[in-house]
TITOR-729932 format. One record per residue (C-alpha): residue number from 0; residue in three letters; chain; x negated, y negated, z negated. Coordinates in steps of 0.5 Angstrom, whole numbers. Layout:
// residues N
+------+------+-------+-------+-------+-------+
! resi ! resn ! chain !     u !     v !     w !
+------+------+-------+-------+-------+-------+
!  NUM !  ALA !     A !     X !     Y !     Z !
...
+------+------+-------+-------+-------+-------+
// end
This chain:
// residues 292
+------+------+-------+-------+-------+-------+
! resi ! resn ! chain !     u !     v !     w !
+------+------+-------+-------+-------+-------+
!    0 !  UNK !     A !     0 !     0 !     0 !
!    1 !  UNK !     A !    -4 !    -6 !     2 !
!    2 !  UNK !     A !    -3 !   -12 !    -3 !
!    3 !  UNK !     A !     0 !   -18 !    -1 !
!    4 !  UNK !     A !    -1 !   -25 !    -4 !
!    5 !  UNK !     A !     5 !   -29 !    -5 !
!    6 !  UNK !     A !     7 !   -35 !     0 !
!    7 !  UNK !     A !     6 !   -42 !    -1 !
!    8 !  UNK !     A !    14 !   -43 !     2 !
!    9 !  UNK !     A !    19 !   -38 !     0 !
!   10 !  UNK !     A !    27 !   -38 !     1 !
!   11 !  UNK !     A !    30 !   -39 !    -6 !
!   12 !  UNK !     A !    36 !   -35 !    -7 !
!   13 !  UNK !     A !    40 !   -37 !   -14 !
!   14 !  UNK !     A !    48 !   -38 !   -14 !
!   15 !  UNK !     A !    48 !   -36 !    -6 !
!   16 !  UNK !     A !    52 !   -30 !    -7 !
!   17 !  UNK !     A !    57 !   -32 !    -1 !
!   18 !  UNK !     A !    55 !   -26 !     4 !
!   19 !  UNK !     A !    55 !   -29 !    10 !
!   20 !  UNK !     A !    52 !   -36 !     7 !
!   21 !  UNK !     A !    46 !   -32 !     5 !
!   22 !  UNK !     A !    45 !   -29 !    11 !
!   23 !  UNK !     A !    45 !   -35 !    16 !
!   24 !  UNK !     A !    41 !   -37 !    10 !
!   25 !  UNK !     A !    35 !   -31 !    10 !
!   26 !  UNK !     A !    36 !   -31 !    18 !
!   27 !  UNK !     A !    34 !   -39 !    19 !
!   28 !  UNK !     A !    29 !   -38 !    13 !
!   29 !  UNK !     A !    26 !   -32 !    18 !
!   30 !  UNK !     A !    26 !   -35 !    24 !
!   31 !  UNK !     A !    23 !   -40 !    21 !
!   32 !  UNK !     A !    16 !   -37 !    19 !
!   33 !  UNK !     A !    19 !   -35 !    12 !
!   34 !  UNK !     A !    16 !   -29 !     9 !
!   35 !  UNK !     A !    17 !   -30 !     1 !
!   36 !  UNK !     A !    25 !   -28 !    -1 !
!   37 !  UNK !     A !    26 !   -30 !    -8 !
!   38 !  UNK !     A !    32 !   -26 !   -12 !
!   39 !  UNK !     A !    34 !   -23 !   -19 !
!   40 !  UNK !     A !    38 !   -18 !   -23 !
!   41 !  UNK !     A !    43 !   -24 !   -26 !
!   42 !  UNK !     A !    43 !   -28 !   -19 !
!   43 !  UNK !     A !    48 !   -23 !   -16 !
!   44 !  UNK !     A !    45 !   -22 !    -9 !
!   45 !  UNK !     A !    40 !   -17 !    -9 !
!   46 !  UNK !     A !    44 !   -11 !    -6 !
!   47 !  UNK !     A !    47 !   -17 !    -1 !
!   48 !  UNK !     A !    40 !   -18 !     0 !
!   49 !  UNK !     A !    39 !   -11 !     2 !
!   50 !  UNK !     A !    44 !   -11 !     7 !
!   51 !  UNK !     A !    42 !   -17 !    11 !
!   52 !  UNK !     A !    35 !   -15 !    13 !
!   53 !  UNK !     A !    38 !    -8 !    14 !
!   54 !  UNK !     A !    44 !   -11 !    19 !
!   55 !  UNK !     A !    38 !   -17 !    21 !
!   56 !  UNK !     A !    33 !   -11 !    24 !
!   57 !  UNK !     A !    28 !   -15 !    18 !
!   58 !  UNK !     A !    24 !    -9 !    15 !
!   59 !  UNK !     A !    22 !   -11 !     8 !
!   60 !  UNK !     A !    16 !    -8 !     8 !
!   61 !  UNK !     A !    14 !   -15 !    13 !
!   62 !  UNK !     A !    16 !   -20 !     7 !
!   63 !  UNK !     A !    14 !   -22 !     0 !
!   64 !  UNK !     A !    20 !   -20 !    -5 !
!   65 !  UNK !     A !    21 !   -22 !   -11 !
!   66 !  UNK !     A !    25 !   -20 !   -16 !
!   67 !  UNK !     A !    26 !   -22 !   -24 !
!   68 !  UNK !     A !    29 !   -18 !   -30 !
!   69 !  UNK !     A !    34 !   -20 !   -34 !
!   70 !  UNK !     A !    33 !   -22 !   -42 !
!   71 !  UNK !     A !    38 !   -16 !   -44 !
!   72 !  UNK !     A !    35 !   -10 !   -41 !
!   73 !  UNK !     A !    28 !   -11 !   -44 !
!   74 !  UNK !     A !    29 !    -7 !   -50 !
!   75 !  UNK !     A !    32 !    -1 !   -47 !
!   76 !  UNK !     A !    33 !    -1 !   -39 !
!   77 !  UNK !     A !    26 !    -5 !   -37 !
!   78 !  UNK !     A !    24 !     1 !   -32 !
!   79 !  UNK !     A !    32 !     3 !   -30 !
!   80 !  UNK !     A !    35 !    -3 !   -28 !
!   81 !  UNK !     A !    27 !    -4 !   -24 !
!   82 !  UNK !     A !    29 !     3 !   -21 !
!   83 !  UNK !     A !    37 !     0 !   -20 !
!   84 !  UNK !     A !    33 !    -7 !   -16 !
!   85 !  UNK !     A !    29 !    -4 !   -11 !
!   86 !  UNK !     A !    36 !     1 !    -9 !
!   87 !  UNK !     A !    40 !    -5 !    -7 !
!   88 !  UNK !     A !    35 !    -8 !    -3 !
!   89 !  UNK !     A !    33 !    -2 !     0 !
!   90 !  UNK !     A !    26 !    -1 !    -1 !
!   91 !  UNK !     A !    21 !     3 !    -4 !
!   92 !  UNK !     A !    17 !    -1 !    -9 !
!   93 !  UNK !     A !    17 !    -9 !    -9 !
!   94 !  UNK !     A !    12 !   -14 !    -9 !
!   95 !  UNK !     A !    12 !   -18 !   -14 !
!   96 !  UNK !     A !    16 !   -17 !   -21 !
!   97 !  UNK !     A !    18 !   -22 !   -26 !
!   98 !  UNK !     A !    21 !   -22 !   -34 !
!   99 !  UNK !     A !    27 !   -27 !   -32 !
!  100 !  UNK !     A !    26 !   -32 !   -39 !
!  101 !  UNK !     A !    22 !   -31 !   -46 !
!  102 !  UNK !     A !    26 !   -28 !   -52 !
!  103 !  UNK !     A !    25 !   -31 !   -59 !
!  104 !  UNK !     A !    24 !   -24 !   -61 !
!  105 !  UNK !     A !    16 !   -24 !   -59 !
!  106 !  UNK !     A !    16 !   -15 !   -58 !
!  107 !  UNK !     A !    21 !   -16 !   -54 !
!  108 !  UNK !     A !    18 !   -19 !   -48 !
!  109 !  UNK !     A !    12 !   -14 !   -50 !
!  110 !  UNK !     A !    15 !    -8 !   -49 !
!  111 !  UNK !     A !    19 !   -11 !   -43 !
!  112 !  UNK !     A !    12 !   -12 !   -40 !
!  113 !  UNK !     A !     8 !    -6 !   -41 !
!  114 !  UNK !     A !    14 !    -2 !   -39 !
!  115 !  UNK !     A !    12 !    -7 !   -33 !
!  116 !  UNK !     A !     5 !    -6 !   -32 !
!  117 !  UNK !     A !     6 !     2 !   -33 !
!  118 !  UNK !     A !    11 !     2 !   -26 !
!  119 !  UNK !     A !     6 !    -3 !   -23 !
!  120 !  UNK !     A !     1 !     2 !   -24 !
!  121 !  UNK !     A !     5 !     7 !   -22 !
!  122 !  UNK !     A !     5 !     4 !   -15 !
!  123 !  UNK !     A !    12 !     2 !   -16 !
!  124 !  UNK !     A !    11 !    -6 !   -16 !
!  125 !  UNK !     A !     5 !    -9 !   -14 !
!  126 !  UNK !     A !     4 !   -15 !   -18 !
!  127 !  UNK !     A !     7 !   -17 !   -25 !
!  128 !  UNK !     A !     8 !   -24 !   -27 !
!  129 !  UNK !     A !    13 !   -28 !   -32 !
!  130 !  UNK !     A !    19 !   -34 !   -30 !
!  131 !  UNK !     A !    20 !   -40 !   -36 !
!  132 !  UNK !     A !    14 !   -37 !   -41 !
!  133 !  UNK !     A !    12 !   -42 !   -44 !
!  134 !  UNK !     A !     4 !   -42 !   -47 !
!  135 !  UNK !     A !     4 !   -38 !   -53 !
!  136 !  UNK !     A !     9 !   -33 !   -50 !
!  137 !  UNK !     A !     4 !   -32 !   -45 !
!  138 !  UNK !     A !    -2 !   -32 !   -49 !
!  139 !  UNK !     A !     2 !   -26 !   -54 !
!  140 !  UNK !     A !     3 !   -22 !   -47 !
!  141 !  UNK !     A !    -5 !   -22 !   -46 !
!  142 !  UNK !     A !    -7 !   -21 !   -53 !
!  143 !  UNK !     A !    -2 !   -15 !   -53 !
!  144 !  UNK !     A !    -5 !   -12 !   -47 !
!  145 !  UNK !     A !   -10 !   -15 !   -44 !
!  146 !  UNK !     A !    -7 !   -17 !   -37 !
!  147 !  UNK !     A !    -6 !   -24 !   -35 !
!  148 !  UNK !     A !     1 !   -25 !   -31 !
!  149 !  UNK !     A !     0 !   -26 !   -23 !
!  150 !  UNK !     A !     4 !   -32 !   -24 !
!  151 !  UNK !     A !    10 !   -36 !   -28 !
!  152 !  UNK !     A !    16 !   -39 !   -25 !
!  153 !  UNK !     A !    17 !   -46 !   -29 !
!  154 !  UNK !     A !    23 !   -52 !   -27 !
!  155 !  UNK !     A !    18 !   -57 !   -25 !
!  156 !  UNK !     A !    20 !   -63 !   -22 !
!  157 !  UNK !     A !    17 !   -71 !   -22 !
!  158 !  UNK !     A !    21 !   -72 !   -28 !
!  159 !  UNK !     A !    20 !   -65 !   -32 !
!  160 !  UNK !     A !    14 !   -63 !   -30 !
!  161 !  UNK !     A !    11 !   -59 !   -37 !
!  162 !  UNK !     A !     3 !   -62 !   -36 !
!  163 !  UNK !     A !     0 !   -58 !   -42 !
!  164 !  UNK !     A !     3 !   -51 !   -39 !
!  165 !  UNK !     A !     1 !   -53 !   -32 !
!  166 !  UNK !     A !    -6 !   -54 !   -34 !
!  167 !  UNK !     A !    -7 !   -47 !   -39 !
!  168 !  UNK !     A !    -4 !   -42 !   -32 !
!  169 !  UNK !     A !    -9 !   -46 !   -27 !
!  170 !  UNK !     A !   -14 !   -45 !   -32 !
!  171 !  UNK !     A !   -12 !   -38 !   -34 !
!  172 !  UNK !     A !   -11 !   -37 !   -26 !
!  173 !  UNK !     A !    -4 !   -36 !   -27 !
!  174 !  UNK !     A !     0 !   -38 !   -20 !
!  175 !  UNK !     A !     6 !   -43 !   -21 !
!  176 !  UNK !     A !    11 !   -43 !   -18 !
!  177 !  UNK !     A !    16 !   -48 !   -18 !
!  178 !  UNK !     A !    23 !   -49 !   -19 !
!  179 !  UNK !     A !    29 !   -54 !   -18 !
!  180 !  UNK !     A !    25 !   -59 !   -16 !
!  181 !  UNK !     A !    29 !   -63 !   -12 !
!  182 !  UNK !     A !    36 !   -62 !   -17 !
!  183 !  UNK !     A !    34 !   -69 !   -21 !
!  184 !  UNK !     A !    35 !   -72 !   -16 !
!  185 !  UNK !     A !    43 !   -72 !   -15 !
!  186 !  UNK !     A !    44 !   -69 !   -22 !
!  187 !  UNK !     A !    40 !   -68 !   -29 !
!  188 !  UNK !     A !    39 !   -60 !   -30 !
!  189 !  UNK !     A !    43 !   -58 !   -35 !
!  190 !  UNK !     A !    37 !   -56 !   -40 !
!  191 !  UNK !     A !    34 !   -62 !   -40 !
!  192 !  UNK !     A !    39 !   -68 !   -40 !
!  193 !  UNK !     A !    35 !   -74 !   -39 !
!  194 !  UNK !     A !    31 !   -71 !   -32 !
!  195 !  UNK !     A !    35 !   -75 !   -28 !
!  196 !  UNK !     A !    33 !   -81 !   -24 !
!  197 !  UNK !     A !    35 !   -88 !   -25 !
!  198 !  UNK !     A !    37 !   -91 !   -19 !
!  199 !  UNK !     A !    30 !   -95 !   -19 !
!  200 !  UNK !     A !    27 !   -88 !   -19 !
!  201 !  UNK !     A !    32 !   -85 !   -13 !
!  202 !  UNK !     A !    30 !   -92 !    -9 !
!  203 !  UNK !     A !    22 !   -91 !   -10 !
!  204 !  UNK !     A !    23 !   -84 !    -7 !
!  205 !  UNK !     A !    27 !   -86 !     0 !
!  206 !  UNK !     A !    22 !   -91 !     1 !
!  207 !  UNK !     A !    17 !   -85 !     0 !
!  208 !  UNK !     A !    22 !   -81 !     5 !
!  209 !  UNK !     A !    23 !   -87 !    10 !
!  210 !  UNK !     A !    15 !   -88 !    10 !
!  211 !  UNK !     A !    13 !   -81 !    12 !
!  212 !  UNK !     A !    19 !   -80 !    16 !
!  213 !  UNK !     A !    21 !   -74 !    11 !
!  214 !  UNK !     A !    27 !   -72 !     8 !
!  215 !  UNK !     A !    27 !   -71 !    -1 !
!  216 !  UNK !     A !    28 !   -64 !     0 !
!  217 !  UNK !     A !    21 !   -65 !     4 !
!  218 !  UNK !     A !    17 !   -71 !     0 !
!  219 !  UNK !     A !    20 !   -67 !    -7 !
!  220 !  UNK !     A !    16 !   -59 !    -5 !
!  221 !  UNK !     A !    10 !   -62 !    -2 !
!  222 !  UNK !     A !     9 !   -66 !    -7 !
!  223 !  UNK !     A !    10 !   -60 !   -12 !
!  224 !  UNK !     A !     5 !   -56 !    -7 !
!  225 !  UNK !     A !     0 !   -61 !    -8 !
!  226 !  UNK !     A !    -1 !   -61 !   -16 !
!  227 !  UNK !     A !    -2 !   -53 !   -15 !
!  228 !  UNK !     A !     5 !   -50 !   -15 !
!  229 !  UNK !     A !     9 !   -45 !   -10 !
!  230 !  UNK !     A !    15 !   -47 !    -9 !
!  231 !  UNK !     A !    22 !   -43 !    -7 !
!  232 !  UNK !     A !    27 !   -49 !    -4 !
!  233 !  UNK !     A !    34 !   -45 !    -4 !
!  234 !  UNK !     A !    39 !   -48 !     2 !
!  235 !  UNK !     A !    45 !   -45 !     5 !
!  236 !  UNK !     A !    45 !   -49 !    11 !
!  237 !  UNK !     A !    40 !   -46 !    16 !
!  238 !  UNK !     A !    38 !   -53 !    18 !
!  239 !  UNK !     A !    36 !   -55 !    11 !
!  240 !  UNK !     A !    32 !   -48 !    11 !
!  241 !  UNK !     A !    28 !   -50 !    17 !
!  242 !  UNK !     A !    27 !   -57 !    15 !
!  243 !  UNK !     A !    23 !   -54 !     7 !
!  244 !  UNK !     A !    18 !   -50 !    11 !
!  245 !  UNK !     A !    16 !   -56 !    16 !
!  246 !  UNK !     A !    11 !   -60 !    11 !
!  247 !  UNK !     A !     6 !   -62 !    15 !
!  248 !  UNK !     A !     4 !   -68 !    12 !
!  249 !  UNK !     A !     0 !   -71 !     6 !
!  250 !  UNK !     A !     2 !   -75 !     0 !
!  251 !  UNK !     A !    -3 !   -80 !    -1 !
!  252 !  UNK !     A !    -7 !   -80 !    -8 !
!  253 !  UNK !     A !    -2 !   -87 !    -9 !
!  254 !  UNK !     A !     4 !   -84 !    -8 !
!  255 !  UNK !     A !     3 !   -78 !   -11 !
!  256 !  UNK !     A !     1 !   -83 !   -18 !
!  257 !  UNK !     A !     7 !   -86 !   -17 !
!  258 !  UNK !     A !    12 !   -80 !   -17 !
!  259 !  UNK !     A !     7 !   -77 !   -23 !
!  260 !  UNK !     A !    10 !   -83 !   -27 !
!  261 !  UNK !     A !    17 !   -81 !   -27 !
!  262 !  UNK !     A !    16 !   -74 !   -31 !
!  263 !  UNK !     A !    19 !   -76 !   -38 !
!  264 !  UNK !     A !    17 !   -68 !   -40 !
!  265 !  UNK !     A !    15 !   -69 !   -47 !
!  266 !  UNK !     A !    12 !   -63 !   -52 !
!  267 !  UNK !     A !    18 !   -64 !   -57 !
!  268 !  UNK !     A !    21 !   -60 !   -52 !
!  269 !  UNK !     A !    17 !   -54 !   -53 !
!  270 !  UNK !     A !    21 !   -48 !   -51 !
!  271 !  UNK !     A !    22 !   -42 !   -56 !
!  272 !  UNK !     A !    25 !   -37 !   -52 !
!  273 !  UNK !     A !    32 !   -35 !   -52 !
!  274 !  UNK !     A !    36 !   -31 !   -57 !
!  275 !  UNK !     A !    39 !   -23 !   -56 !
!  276 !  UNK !     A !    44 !   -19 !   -60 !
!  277 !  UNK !     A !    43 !   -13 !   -61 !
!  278 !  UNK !     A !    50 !   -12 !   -57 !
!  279 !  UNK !     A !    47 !   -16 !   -52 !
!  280 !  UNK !     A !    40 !   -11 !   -52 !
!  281 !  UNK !     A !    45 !    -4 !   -53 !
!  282 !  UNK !     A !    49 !    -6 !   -46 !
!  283 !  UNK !     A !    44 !    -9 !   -42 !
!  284 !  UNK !     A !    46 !   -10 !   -35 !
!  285 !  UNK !     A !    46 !    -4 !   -30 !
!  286 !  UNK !     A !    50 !    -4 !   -24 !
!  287 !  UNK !     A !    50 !    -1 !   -17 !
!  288 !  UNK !     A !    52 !    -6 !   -13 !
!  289 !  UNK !     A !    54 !   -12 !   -16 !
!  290 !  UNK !     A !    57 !   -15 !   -23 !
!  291 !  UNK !     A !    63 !   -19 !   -25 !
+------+------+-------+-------+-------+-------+
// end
């Protein structure tokens, strides 16, 4: 099984669960040149997933798959619901696994990560990462173990940019991938209420657009891409797709200071992972195609 590295640009898939939105989707994101389609066990999408590149004549094993594994089955169905992932996108093993979210409970997401590293050593996953992770998280999961996370998918956006967990995963040779990226700019994401831009902010970057002739969504993952991340633009119109794989152009040092200066992303929200009952943990979530 040849290794591969994860992509620069890759198809975010989050909340698209409408069949033929998706499919429109993934088809312009292959036509395009994307060769990374991001999902995971609570997005829903994954046995639809499985269909479209079916039904679109794309084998997988040409892609960068990602998938992710929700915080309730860490404590019993880490490898089961591994297992129930790679049968609904109808593939063999898979590129690249994350655990979804760090637990409160520090054992949890060991367990869930050994029991990782023993199916990437089994041949079944190729790389083993971590999504919302914050340093002390990470810095448990090596000590358990010994193995640094190939990467941690993090919320980044010019005004929720976490400087000190940027700083420790580069140093660490971590990947960054980030996610809602653009989303502060047409609303505050729901886990950090003050991220969203002020009016003068928004008028800052459609000046940046208008001067590099690009759209926010472009200005936004380009500039991402330039402080070191991976990014996962998710769009369900095929033009939008197009349009966040073309980032050929550079934001000068200037601009690039001038939009690091909107993060308001302080220490005092430091994240302690979420909390799971024992209900929650003995339930988990299995299911074969899709879940209500």
């Amino acid at each position: 099984m040849t290794i591969k590295e994860l992509p620069l640009v890759g198809l975010g898939t989050w909340l698209l669960t409408d069949f033929d939105e998706l499919k429109s989707s993934i088809k312009a994101a292959i036509d395009t040149g994307y060769q990374h389609i991001d999902t995971a066990q609570v997005y829903n999408n994954e046995y639809d997933i499985g269909i479209i590149l079916k039904e679109l004549e794309i084998d997988p094993s040409k892609l960068f798959l990602t998938t992710k594994v929700t915080p309730v089955n860490y404590q019993k169905y880490v490898k089961e619901s591994v297992y129930e992932s790679l049968r609904r996108l109808q593939v063999d093993s898979i590129n690249l696994v994350l655990l979804h979210a760090e637990a409160a409970e520090e054992s949890l997401n060991s367990s869930a990560y050994k029991e990782l590293l023993e199916l990437q050593a089994a041949g079944i996953i190729q790389h083993v990462g971590v999504s919302n992770f914050s340093i002390k998280g990470i810095q448990t999961l090596i000590a358990e173990t010994g193995k640094v996370p190939y990467c941690n998918q993090i919320v980044c956006s010019p005004t929720t940019r976490s400087l000190d967990l940027e700083k420790y995963c580069q140093t660490q040779g971590i990947k960054l991938t980030g996610y809602s990226i653009i989303k502060p700019y047409f609303s505050p994401n729901p886990f950090y209420p003050e991220s969203a831009l002020t009016s003068a902010e928004k008028e800052q970057l459609d000046q940046l657009c208008e001067n590099y002739s690009v759209s926010i969504a472009q200005l936004l993952n380009k500039w991402a891409i330039q402080h070191g991340y991976h990014v996962i633009p998710k769009s369900a119109n095929p033009k939008r797709v197009r349009e966040n794989f073309e980032l050929d152009f550079e934001i000068s040092e200037t601009d690039m200071l001038l939009m690091d200066r909107m993060n308001r992303f302080t220490a005092a929200r430091e994240w302690n992972g979420i909390e799971l009952t024992k209900e929650q943990l003995e339930k988990g979530l299995l299911f074969e195609k899709h879940f209500k």
